[in-house]
C-alpha positions as CSV (number, residue, x, y, z in Angstrom):
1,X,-21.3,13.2,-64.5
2,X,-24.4,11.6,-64.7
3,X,-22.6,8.1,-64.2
4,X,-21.2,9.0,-60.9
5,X,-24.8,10.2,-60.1
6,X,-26.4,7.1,-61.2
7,X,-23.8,5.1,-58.8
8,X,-24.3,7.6,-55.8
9,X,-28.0,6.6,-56.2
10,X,-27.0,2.5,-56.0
11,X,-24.9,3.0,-53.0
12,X,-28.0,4.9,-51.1
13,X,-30.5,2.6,-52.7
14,X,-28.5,-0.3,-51.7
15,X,-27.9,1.1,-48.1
16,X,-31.5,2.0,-47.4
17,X,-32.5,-1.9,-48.5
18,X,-30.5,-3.1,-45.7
19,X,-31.7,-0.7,-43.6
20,X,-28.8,1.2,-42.9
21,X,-31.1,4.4,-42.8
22,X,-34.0,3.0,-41.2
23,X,-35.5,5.3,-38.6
24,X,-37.2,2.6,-36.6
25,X,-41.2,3.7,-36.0
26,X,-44.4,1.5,-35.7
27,X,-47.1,2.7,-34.2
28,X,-47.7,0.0,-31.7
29,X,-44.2,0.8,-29.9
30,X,-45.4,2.7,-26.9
31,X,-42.7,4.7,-25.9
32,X,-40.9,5.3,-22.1
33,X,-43.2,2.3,-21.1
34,X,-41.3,-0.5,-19.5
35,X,-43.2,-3.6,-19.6
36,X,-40.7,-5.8,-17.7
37,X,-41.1,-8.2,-14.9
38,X,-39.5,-11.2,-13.8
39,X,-42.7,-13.3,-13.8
40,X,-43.5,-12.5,-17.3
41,X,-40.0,-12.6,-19.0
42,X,-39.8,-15.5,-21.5
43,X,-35.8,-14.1,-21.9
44,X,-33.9,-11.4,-23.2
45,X,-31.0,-10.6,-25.6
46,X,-28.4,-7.9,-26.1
47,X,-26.5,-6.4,-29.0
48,X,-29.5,-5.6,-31.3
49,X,-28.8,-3.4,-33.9
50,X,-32.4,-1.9,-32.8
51,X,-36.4,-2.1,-31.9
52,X,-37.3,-3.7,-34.8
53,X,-34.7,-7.1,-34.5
54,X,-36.5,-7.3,-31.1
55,X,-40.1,-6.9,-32.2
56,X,-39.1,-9.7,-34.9
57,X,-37.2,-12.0,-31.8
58,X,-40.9,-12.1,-30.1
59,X,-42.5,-12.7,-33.1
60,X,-40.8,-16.0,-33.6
61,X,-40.7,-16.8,-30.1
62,X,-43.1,-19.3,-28.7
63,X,-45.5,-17.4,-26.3
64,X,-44.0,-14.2,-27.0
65,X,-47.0,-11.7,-26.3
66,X,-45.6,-8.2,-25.4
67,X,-41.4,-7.1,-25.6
68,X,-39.4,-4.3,-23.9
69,X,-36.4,-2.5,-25.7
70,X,-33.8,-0.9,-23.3
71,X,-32.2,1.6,-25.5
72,X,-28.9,2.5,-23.2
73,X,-25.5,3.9,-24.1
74,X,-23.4,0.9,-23.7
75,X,-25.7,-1.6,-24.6
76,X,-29.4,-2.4,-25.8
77,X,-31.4,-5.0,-24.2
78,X,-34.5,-7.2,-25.3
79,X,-36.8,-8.2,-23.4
80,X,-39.4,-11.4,-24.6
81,X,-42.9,-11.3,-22.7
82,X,-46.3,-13.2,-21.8
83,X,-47.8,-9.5,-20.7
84,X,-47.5,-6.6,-19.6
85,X,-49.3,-6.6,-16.3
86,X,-48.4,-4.0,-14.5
87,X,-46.0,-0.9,-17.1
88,X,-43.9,1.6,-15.0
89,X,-42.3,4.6,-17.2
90,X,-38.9,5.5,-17.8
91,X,-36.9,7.5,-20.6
92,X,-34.9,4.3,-21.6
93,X,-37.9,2.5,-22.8
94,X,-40.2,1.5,-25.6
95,X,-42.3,-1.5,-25.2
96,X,-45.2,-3.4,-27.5
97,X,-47.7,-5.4,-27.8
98,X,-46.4,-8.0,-30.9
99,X,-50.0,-8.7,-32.2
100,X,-50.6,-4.7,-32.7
101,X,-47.0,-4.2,-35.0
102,X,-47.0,-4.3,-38.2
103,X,-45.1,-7.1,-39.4
């Protein structure tokens, strides 16, 4: 019995270290706040497994100030900023300022 128990505890300790049960939080990501423009997009990706592979993708990018995650049905998108000039809302949303994350 307490074999099996012991591996059931590996398998979730194992699982959580990859992050397989991450709840993504942080509590610079400001929530149905769209940041995007055209002017002030440095690029944007797709695919993400979540938030915090897109909060790491600005880090690392040159210039990278602010990003936008797009958290949609089919797809996710990320997008890299300078700013965050002028925010609209919408439900779909989560956007941060890099420097105010915890890395």
């Amino acid at each position: 019995y307490w074999s099996i128990m012991i591996r059931i505890a590996l398998v979730f300790a194992a699982i959580a270290s990859i992050g397989l049960c991450d709840d993504p939080s942080d509590p610079c990501y400001q929530e149905k706040v769209n940041c995007f423009l055209p002017d002030v997009e440095l690029g944007h990706t797709t695919y993400l497994r979540d938030i915090t592979f897109c909060e790491k993708g600005c880090r690392d990018m040159d210039g990278c100030a602010w990003f936008t995650w797009r958290e949609a049905e089919d797809f996710s998108v990320c997008y890299f900023l300078t700013d965050c000039p002028m925010p609209t809302t919408g439900d779909e949303y989560t956007s941060a300022m890099v420097e105010e994350c915890i890395p």
